[in-house]
C-alpha positions in Angstrom: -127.7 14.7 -161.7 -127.1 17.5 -159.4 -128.4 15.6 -156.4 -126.3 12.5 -157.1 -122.9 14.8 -157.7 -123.4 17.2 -154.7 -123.5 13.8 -151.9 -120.6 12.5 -154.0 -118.5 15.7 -153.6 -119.4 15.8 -149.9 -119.0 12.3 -149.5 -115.2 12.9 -150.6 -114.8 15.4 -148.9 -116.3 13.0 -145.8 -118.6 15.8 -144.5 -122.0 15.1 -143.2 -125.4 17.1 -143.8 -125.3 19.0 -141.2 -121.7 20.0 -141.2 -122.1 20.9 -144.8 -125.1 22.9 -143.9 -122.9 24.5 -141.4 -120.4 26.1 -144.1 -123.2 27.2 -146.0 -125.4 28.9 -143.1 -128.1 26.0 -143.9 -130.0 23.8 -142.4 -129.0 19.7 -142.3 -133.0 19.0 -144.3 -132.0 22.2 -147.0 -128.8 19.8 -148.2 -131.2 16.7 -147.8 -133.6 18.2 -150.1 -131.1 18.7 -152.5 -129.4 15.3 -152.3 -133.0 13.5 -152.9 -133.6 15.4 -155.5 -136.8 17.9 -153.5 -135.4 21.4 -154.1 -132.8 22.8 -156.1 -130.0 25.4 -154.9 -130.0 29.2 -156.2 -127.3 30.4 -158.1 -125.8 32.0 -155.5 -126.0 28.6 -153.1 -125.0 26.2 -155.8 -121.5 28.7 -156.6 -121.1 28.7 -152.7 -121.8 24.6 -152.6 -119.1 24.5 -155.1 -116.6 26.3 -153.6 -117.2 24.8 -150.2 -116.5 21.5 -151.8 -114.0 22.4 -154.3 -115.6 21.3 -157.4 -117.0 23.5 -160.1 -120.8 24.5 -160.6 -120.2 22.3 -164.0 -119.4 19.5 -162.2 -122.7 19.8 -160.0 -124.8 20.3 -162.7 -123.3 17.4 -164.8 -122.1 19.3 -167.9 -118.9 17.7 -167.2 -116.9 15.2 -165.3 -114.2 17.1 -164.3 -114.9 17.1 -160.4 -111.8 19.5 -158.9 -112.0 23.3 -159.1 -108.4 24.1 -159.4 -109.3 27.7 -159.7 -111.1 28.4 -155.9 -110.1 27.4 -152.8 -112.0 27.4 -149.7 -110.3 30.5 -148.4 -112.3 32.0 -151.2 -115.8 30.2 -149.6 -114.8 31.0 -146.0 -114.4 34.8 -147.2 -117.9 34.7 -148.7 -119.4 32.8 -146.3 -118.0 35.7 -143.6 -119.3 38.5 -146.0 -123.0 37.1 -146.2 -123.1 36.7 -142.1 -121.8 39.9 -141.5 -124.3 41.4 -144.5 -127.2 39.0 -142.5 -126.0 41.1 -139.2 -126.0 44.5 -140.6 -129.6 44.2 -142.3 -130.8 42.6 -138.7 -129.5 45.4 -136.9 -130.6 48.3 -138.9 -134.1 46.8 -138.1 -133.6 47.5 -134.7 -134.6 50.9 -132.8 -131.6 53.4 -132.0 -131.9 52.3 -128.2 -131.5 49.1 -129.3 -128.6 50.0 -131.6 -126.7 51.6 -128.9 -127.2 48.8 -126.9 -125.7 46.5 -129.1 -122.5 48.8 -129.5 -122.1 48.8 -125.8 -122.2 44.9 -124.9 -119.5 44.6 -127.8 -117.6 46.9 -126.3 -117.9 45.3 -123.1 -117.2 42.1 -125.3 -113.9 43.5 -126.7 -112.3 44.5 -122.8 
């Protein structure tokens, strides 16, 4: 069910894979494998798949028919979306050395001028 409903919400939508992979910082083969049925999302990745494509996790699952989710929007999936790469980019740079570190605070300040 939840492979069928997630292509049909895309589909609507009239995304591709890939560009739904995109909003979801995934790859094009991770939606595939969903869609055929190969691997199923996490929580967190099926809420996220849901807002992206404005339906509601019930929809996706099949409990229910009602496809629209009149309560998100995807100003609410862009803001998570923004949260998780900037958590992704905090937890990659504490793994670097403080050299490294100040490095990286000098090129964006360079970036920024």
């Amino acid at each position: 069910m939840l492979s069928d409903r997630l292509k049909q919400a895309r589909k609507e939508l009239k995304l591709t894979q890939e560009e739904l992979a995109k909003k979801v910082n995934t790859t094009k083969g991770t939606i595939s494998n969903y869609e055929n049925g190969y691997s199923t999302p996490s929580n967190e990745m099926l809420t996220l798949l849901a807002d992206i494509l404005n339906v509601t996790t019930d929809f996706l699952l099949g409990r229910n028919s009602q496809a629209v989710n009149e309560g998100k929007s995807n100003i609410n999936a862009q803001t998570h979306i923004k949260d998780k790469v900037k958590e992704s980019l905090l937890s990659e740079f504490d793994k670097l050395s403080e050299e490294d570190q100040k490095y990286i605070v000098e090129l964006i300040k360079k970036i920024k001028k």
